[in-house]
C-alpha positions in Angstrom: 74.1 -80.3 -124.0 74.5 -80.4 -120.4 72.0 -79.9 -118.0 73.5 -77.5 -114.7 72.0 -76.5 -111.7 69.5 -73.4 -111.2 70.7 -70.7 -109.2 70.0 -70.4 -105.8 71.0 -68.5 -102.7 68.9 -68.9 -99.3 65.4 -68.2 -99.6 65.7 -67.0 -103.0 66.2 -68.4 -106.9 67.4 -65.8 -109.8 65.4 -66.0 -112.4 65.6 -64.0 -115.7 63.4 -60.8 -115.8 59.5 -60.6 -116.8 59.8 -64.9 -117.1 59.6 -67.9 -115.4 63.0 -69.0 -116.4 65.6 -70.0 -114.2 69.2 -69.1 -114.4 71.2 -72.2 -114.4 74.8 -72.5 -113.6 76.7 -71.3 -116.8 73.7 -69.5 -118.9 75.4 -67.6 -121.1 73.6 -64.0 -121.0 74.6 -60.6 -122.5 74.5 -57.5 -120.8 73.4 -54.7 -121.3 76.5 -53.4 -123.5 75.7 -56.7 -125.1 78.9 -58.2 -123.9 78.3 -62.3 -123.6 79.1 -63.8 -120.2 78.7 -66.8 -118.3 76.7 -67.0 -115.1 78.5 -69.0 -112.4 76.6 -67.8 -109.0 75.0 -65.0 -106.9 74.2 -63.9 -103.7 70.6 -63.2 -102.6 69.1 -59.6 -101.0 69.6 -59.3 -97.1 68.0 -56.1 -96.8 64.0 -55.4 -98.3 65.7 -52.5 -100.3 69.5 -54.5 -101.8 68.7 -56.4 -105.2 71.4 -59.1 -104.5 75.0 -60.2 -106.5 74.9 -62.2 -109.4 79.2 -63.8 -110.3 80.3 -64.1 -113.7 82.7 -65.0 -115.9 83.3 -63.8 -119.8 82.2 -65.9 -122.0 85.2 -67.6 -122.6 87.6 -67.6 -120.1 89.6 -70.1 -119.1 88.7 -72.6 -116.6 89.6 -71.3 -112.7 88.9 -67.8 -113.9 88.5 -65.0 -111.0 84.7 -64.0 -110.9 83.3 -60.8 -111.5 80.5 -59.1 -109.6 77.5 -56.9 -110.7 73.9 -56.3 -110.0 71.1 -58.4 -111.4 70.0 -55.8 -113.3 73.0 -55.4 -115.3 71.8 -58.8 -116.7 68.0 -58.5 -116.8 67.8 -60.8 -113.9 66.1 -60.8 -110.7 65.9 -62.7 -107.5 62.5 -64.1 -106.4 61.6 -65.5 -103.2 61.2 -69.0 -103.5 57.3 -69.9 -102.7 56.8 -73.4 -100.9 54.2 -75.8 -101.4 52.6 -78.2 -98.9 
């Protein structure tokens, strides 16, 4: 299996809700109509209130496919503010 990159975007890294997973580029996650897609990138919040853009793909789609947009929610993921350590 192939190890991808974790999704990140600025300040923040998406994460899938209530763990302490990361996304990584191409995770294949369902929806919430249970529809299986893969997760190719996302777009942090730039306002305290906006929950971000997470890009997608179905499942399988050919290569050079046009992304899709939605909400992290749609996905049970979140964005979270990346801490740093000294």
């Amino acid at each position: 299996m192939t190890e991808y990159a974790n999704i990140e975007s600025g300040n923040f890294k998406l994460y899938y809700k209530d763990s302490t997973k990361q996304v990584a580029y191409n995770d294949i996650i369902a929806d919430f109509r249970g529809k299986k897609c893969r997760i190719i990138d996302g777009s942090h919040p730039h306002k305290p209130q906006s929950t971000g853009k997470v890009y997608y793909v179905p499942e399988k789609a050919p290569p050079h496919t046009t992304s899709n947009i939605a909400y992290p929610q749609v996905f049970e993921l979140e964005w979270r503010k990346r801490v740093w350590k000294n």
